[in-house]
VOGU-3710 file (C-alpha; in Angstrom, 3 decimals, decimal comma):
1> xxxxxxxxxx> -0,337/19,729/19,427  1,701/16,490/20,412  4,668/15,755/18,111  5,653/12,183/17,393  8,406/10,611/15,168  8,638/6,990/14,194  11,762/4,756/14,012  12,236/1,529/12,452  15,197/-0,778/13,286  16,442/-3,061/11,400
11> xxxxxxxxxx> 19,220/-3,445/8,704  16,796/-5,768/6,696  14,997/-2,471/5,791  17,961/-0,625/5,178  18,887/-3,572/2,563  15,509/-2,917/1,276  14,782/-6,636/2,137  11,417/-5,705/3,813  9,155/-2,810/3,538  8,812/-0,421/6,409
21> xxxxxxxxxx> 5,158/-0,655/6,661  4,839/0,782/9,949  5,141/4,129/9,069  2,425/4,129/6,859  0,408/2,371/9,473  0,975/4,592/12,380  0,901/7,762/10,547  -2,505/7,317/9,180  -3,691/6,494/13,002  -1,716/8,965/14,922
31> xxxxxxxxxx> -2,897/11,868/12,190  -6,745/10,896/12,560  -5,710/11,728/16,698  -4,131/14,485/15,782  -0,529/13,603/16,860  1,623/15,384/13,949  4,191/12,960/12,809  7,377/15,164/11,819  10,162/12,183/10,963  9,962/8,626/9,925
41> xxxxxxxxxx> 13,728/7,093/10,299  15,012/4,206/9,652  18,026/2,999/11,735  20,209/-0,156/11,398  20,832/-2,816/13,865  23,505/-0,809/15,326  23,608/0,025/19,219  25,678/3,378/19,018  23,547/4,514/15,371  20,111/3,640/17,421
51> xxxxxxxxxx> 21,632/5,407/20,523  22,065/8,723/18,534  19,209/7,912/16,603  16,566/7,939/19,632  18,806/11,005/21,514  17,483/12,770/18,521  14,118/12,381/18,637  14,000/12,813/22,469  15,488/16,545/21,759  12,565/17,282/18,818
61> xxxxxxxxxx> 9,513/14,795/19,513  7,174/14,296/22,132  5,922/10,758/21,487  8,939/8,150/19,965  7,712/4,997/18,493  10,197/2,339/17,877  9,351/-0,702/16,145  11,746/-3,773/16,106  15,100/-5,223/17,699  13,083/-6,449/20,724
71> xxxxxxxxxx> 13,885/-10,034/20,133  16,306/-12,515/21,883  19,704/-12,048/19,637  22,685/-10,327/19,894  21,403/-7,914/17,504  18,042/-7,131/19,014  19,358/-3,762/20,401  16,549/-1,430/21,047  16,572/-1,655/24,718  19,848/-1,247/25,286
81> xxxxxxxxxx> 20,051/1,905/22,893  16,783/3,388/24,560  17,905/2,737/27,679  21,556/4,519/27,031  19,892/7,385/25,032  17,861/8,057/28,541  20,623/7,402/30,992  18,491/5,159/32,707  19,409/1,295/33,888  18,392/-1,960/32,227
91> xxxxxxxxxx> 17,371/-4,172/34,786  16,624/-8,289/34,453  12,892/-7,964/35,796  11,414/-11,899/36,894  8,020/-10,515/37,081  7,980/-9,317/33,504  9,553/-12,868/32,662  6,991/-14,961/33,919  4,322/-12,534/33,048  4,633/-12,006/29,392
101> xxxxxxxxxx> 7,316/-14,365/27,822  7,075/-17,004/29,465  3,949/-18,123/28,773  4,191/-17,818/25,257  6,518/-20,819/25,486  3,769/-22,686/27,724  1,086/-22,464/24,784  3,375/-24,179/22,492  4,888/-26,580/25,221  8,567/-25,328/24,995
111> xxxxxxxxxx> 11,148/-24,188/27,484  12,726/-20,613/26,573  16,072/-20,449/26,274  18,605/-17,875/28,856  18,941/-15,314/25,550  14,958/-14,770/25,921  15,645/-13,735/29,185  16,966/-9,855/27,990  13,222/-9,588/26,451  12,122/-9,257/30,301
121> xxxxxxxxxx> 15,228/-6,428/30,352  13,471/-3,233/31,875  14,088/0,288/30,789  14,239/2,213/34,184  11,014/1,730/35,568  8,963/1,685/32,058  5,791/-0,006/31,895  5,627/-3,606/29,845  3,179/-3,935/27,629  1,433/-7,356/26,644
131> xxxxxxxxxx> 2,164/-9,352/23,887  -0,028/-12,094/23,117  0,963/-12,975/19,797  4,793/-13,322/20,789  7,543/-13,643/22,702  8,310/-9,559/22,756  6,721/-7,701/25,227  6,984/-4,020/24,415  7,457/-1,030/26,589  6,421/2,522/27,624
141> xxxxxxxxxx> 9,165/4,781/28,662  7,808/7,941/30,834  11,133/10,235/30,570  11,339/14,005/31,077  8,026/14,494/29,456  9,035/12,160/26,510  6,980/9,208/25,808  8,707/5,943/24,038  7,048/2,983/23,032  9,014/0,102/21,933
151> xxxxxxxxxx> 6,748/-2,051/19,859  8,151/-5,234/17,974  8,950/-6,290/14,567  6,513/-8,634/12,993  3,052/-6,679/11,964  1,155/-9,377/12,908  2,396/-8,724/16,687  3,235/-4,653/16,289  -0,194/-3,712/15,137  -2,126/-5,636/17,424
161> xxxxxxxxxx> -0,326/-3,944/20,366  -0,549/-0,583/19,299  -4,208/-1,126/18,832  -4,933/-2,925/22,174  -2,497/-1,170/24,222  -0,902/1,856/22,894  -3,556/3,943/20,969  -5,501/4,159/24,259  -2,701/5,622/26,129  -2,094/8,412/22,898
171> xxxxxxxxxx> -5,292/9,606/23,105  -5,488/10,126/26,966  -2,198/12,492/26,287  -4,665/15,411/24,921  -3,498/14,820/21,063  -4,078/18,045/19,497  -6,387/19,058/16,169  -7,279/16,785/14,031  -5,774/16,519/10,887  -7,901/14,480/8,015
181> xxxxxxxxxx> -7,018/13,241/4,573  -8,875/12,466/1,293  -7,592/11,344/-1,478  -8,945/11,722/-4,775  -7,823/8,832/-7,226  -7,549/9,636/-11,262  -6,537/7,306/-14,237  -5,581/8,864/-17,597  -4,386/11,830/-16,662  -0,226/12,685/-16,153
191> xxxxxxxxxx> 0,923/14,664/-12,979  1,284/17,791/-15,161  -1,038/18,328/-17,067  -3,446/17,637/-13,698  -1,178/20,172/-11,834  -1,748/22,678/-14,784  -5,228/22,401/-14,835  -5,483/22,876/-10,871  -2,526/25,405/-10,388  -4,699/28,298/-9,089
201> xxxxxxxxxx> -6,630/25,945/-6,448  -2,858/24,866/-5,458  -1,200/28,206/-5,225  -1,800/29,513/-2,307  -2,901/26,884/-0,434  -2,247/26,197/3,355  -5,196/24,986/4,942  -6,178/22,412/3,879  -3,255/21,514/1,596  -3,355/19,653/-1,670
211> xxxxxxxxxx> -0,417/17,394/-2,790  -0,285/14,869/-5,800  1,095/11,809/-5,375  2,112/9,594/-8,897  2,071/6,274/-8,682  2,543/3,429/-11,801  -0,225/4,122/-14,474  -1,952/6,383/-12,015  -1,989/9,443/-10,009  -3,553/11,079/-6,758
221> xxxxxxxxxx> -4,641/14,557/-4,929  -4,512/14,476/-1,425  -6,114/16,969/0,434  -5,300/17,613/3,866  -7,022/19,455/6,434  -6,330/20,492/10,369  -9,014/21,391/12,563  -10,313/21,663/16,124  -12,379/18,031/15,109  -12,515/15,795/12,254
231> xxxxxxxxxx> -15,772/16,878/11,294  -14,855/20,538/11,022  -11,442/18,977/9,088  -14,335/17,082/6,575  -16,320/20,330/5,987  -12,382/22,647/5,288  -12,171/19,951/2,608  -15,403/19,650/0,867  -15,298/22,649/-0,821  -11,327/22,076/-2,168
241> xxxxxxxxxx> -12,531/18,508/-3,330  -15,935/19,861/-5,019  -13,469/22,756/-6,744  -11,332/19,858/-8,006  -13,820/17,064/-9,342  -15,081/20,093/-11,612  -11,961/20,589/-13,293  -10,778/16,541/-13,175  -14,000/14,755/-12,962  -13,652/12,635/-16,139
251> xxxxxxxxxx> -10,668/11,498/-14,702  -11,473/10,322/-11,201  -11,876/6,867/-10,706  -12,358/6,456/-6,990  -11,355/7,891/-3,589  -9,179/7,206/-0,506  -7,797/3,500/-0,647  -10,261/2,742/-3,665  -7,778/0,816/-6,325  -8,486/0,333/-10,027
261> xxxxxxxxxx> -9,447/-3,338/-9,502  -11,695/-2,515/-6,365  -13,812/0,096/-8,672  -14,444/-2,410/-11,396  -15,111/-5,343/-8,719  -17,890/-3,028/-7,630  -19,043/-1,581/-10,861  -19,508/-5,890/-12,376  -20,795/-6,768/-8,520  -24,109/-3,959/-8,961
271> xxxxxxxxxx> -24,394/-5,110/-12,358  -23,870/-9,109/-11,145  -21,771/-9,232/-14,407  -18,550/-11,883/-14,535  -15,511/-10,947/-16,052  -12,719/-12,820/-17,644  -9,230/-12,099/-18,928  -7,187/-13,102/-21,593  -3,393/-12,386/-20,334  -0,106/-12,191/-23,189
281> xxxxxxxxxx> 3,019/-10,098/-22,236  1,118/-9,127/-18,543  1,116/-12,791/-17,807  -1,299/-12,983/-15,331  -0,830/-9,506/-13,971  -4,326/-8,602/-14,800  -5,960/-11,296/-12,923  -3,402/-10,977/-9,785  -4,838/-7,648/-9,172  -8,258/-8,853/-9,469
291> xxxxxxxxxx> -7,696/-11,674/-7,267  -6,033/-9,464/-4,837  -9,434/-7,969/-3,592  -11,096/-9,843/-1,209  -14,681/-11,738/-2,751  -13,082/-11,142/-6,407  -14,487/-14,653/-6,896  -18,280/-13,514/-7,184  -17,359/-11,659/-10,527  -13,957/-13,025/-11,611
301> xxxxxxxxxx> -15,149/-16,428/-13,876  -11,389/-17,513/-14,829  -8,701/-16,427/-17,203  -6,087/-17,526/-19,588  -2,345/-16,328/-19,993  -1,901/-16,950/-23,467  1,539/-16,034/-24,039  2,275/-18,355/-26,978  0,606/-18,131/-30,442  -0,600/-21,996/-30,257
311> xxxxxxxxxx> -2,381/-21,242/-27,512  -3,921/-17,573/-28,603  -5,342/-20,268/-31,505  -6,349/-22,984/-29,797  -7,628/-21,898/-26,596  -8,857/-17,933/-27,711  -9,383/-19,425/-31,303  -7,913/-16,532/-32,583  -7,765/-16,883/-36,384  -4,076/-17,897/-37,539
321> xxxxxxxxxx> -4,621/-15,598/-40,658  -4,918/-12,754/-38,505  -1,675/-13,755/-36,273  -0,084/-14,542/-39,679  -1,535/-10,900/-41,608  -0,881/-8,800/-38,432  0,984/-10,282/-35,747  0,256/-11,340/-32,433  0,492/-7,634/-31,009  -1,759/-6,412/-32,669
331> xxxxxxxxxx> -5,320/-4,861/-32,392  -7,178/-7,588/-34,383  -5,255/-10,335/-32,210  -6,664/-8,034/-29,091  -10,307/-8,586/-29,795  -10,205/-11,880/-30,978  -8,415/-12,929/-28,021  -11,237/-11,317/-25,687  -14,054/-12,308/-27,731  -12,499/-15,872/-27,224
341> xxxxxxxxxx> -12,244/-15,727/-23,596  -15,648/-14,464/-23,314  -16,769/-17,192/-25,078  -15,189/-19,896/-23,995  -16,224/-19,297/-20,389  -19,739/-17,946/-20,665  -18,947/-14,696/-18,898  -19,969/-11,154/-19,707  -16,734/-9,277/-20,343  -13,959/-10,665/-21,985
351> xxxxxxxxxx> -10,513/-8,500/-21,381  -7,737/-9,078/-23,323  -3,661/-7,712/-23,006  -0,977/-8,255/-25,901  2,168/-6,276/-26,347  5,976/-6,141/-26,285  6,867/-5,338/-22,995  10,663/-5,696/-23,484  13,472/-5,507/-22,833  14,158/-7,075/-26,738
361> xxxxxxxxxx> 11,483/-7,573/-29,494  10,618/-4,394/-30,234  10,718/-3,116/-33,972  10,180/0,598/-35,629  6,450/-0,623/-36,673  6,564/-1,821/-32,887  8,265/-0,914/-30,135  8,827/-1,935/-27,122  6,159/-0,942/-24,758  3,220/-1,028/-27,436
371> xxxxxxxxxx> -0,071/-2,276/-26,015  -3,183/-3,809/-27,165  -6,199/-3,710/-25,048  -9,604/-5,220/-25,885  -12,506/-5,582/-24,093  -16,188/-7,915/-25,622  -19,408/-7,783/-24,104  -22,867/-8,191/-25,913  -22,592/-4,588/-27,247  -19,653/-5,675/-29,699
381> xxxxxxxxxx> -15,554/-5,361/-29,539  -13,593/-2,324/-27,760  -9,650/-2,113/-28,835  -7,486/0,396/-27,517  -3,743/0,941/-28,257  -1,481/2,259/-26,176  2,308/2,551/-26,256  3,661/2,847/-22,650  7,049/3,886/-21,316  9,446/2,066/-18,586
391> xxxxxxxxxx> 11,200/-0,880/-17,842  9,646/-4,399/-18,359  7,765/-4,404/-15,058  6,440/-1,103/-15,300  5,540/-1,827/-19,125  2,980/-4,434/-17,665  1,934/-2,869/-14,531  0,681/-0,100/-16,788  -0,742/-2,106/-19,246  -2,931/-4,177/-16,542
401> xxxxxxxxxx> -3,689/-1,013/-14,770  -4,931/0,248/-18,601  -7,258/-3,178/-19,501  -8,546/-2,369/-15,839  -9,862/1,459/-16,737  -10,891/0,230/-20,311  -13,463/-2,381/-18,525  -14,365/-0,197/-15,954  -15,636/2,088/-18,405  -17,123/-0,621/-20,465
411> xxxx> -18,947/-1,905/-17,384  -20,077/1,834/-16,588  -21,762/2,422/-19,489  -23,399/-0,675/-20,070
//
């Protein structure tokens, strides 16, 4: 089985400025070839920190992937630090210069400058790999066994590159077993009280393994599995995933990278239902994660954030007795504000939010993080109250994630 370890430069991600996305993007890939990832790090734009850094993973890992620090500033470092960690020279290479940055400078009819010249800087005799999207050509370092790939930065660039050039040369290295993933997606069900339900499928457990993963609103079960192919990984986990969907069923919502919002695009799409929303204290949440999904627009009709009471009235026409009788968070206020979206743009859901997500305006009758969630259709009026816990962004992340499961279970049992 071939080792590998990924490392990220870049103080921007130490800062927490930018996600580290790579990680999540190689892993997935190398795991499918069965290339066991042991260590993600992270690593500053530091020469003698990268140096140690990489000296590291040459002494535990067989594969090193380093994305990042390959451009033409003082603080693009990775060569340098590669090339020290090694031993091995860093050589000005013309050929490399004219071959792969240069050009990139033709296309858009500029001269590069002398600093992009130390992007044609060779590792010892490494191989340069293309990079069409950029001025950073990556490399392959062949050392004692070892193999590096420097990759750059930018996702747009890295990913293509590992795909076109790098992948190809992982898989003729042998890889190993192949290790396979499914993850089963639930709503409306806490980590612990899934975990206690499951405990005697978990103890125990080594191959395949299970591991939940919580997220905002929602949790996971991943089920891993390691086998001489993937289809022989597929059939370890079959049984595992059958033994769980008996005990959790009711709660599973999808699988794999399935979101909330995907499963009720899908559920209104076979129906060729539309949906609308009627947005208070998420203010627009619920329709961002909608409109997140690619082709949202053949089921999404519109929405309205209605965050002020003049507008609950004169857009929802919610009745100003009940705003004035029960308040504005309220479950009455809830399904008059979706049967007034529903109405007012012909579609056949209306999904409303209202609550106090906080920090201030809570009161004993209601606190912050109280939720109202409606949902209209032609079988009548659905209200649901919840009261959620967390700060003011994870008060409305949970309460668009909740107006999402109450519709997809409208939708499901229409």
């Amino acid at each position: 089985m071939i080792t590998a370890e990924i490392i990220a430069v870049g103080t921007e991600i130490l800062l927490g400025q930018i996600d580290n996305t790579h990680a999540r993007h190689l892993s997935l890939d190398l795991a499918a070839m069965g290339v066991a990832v042991y260590f993600h790090t992270a690593v500053g734009d530091n020469r003698e920190r990268l140096m140690n850094t990489v000296t590291l993973a040459l002494k535990r890992s067989q594969v090193i992937i380093v994305t990042g620090g390959l451009g033409p500033t003082d603080d693009d470092l990775t060569r340098s630090a590669v090339a020290d960690a090694c031993g091995l020279p860093l050589v000005f290479s013309q050929e490399a210069f004219d071959a792969y940055v240069a050009p990139y400078f033709t296309r858009l009819g500029r001269v590069p400058t002398d600093s992009n010249r130390q992007q044609a800087m060779r590792i010892g005799s490494a191989v340069f790999i293309p990079n069409a999207r950029g001025t950073a050509p990556g490399q392959h370092v062949e050392w004692k066994g070892r193999h590096i790939f420097l990759l750059p930065g930018p996702p747009l660039e890295m990913q293509p590159m590992y795909r076109e050039s790098v992948r190809s040369v992982l898989l003729s290295l042998g890889g190993g077993d192949a290790i396979v993933s499914r993850m089963i997606r639930l709503y409306g069900i806490g980590e612990s009280e899934a975990h206690q339900r499951v405990e005697d499928i978990l103890r125990g457990q080594s191959n395949p393994t299970i591991a939940p993963l919580a997220s905002e609103g929602e949790m996971a079960l991943r089920i891993t599995a390691r086998a001489a192919s993937e289809q022989a990984a597929r059939e370890m986990i079959a049984p595992v995933e059958s033994a769980l969907l008996e005990r959790l069923g009711q709660y599973v919502y999808g699988f794999d990278d399935d979101s909330l919002a995907q499963t009720v695009l899908k559920a209104l799409r076979a129906r060729r239902a539309r949906v609308t929303c009627a947005e208070s204290c998420t203010g627009g949440l619920l329709t961002s994660l909608l409109v997140d999904i690619p082709g949202s627009s053949d089921c999404l009709h519109g929405s309205v954030v209605a965050y002020d009471d003049d507008v609950k009235e004169r857009l929802l026409c919610v009745p100003p007795e009940i705003l004035a009788t029960h308040g504005a968070v309220s479950g009455e206020a809830a399904g008059e504000m979706a049967i007034g979206v529903r109405r007012l743009m012909a579609a056949d859901y209306g999904v409303s939010v209202t609550g106090i997500a906080g920090p201030s305006g809570g009161t004993p009758d209601k606190p912050v993080g109280l939720v109202y969630l409606a949902v209209a259709s032609e079988r009548g009026v659905v209200v649901k109250k919840r009261v959620f816990s967390g700060d003011r962004t994870q008060i409305r992340i949970r309460s668009a994630k909740a107006a999402l499961h109450l519709l997809l279970q409208q939708v499901k049992h229409s």
